[in-house]
C-alpha angles and dihedrals in degrees: 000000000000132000112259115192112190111233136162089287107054092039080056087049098053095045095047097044085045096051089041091053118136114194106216105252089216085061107041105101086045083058099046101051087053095050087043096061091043083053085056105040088062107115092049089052093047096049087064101038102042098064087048095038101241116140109253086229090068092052095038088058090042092057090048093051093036095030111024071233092295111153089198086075143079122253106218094071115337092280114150112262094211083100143359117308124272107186121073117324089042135200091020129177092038095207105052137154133139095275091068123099134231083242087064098048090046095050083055091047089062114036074048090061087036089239095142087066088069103111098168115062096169110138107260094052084046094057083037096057095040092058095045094055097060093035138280088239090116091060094041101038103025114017107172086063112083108224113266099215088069107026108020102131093036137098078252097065131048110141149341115090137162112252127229094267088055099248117131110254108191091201101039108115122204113248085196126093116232127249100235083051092061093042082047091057090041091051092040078045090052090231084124153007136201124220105229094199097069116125106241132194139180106283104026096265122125096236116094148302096267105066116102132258139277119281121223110251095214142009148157142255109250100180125073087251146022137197111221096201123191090244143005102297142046097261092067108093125248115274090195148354110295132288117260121220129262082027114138135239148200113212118213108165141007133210139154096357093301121095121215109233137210100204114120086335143004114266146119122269126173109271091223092082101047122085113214088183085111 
């Protein structure tokens, strides 16, 4: 994935592709349904962000695209919350029996994600920050598709997805409605606002423009096979036998063109092999 900084442009392109957002009238009581039961779901949203300081609309949007709004999973990734997770990220959360609650799960979901250090929820951090944390691919390998995971259901968004198997299909359409679709209808519902005047960076944090750029939280092998080296470089030994493909990852660090990975073990591989489209 490559590196995104959010500058005055982009902040421009997010709020102008925002305030020029059409919802699909074909898909608007798909859409709505979805917003309503946000809408509802407020107070159980509110009882975990509000201690931590995250808007009960963000959560509200990452149960709908982890959870199809389901409290009988887990919020990190679908996953059932009958027991620990299994997907990327795995064994989360790491206390877990039958008397725990999807509202625990979900606060570690996201102070897992770091999601609780965010400090600035304007909108254009907020789009930002969406698209960044399914993967900026769309922008870098096909950038006349918007990316669906912010704008499928909308006038910016008809065709072109990754697959499940994390190819690029240029006539696979997302079944899934976006998330800026669903913060457009709140905030047509009045259920929210945004305060255009908020400073924004590059990760969310209320510091400078100069700081990086999210890192994607997980991702996939995408080559037969995959050294798993002690540190950022070839000529750092093996730590393991090699990755396989298709197996999943959980990124915790970047440097030099190479993410440390938490699969079997913890070790560097080089970034270009791991698809982060998930």
């Amino acid at each position: 994935m490559a590196t995104l900084i959010l500058n005055n442009i982009l902040k421009t392109e997010y709020q102008t592709l925002f305030d020029t957002c059409e919802i699909d009238p074909g898909k608007l009581s798909q859409v709505d349904m979805i917003v309503d039961k946000i809408i509802a779901n407020r107070p159980r949203y509110e009882s975990v962000g509000n201690p931590l300081q995250i808007p009960w609309y963000f959560i509200g949007m990452l149960h709908n695209m982890e959870c199809s709004l389901s409290f009988n999973k887990h919020l990190h990734n679908g996953d059932p919350l009958s027991a620990r997770t299994f997907h990327v990220p795995a064994n989360r959360p790491p206390v877990w029996g039958p008397g725990n609650t999807w509202e625990e799960s979900a606060t570690d979901a996201l102070v897992f994600e770091k999601i609780n250090q965010r400090t600035d929820w304007s909108l254009p951090a907020l789009l930002y920050f969406m698209e960044g944390f399914n993967g900026f691919g769309y922008r870098q390998f096909h950038p006349l598709v918007k990316s669906p995971y912010l704008w499928s259901y909308s006038n910016h968004y008809t065709k072109g997805k990754y697959a499940d198997d994390g190819k690029w299909d240029p006539d696979l359409v997302s079944q899934q409605c976006g998330t800026a679709v669903i913060l457009k209808r709140m905030k047509e519902k009045g259920a929210l606002d945004f305060d255009s005047s908020d400073t924004v960076d590059e990760t969310g944090l209320m510091q400078n423009d100069n700081l990086k750029t999210i890192l994607p939280s997980k991702g996939f092998v995408i080559v037969d096979k995959l050294n798993i080296r002690a540190d950022a470089g070839t000529k750092f030994d093996p730590v393991a036998l090699p990755l396989v493909k298709g197996a999943n990852v959980e990124i915790k660090e970047e440097k030099d063109g190479w993410y440390k990975v938490k699969a079997t073990i913890d070790g560097w591989v080089l970034k270009n092999y791991i698809n982060t489209q998930v």
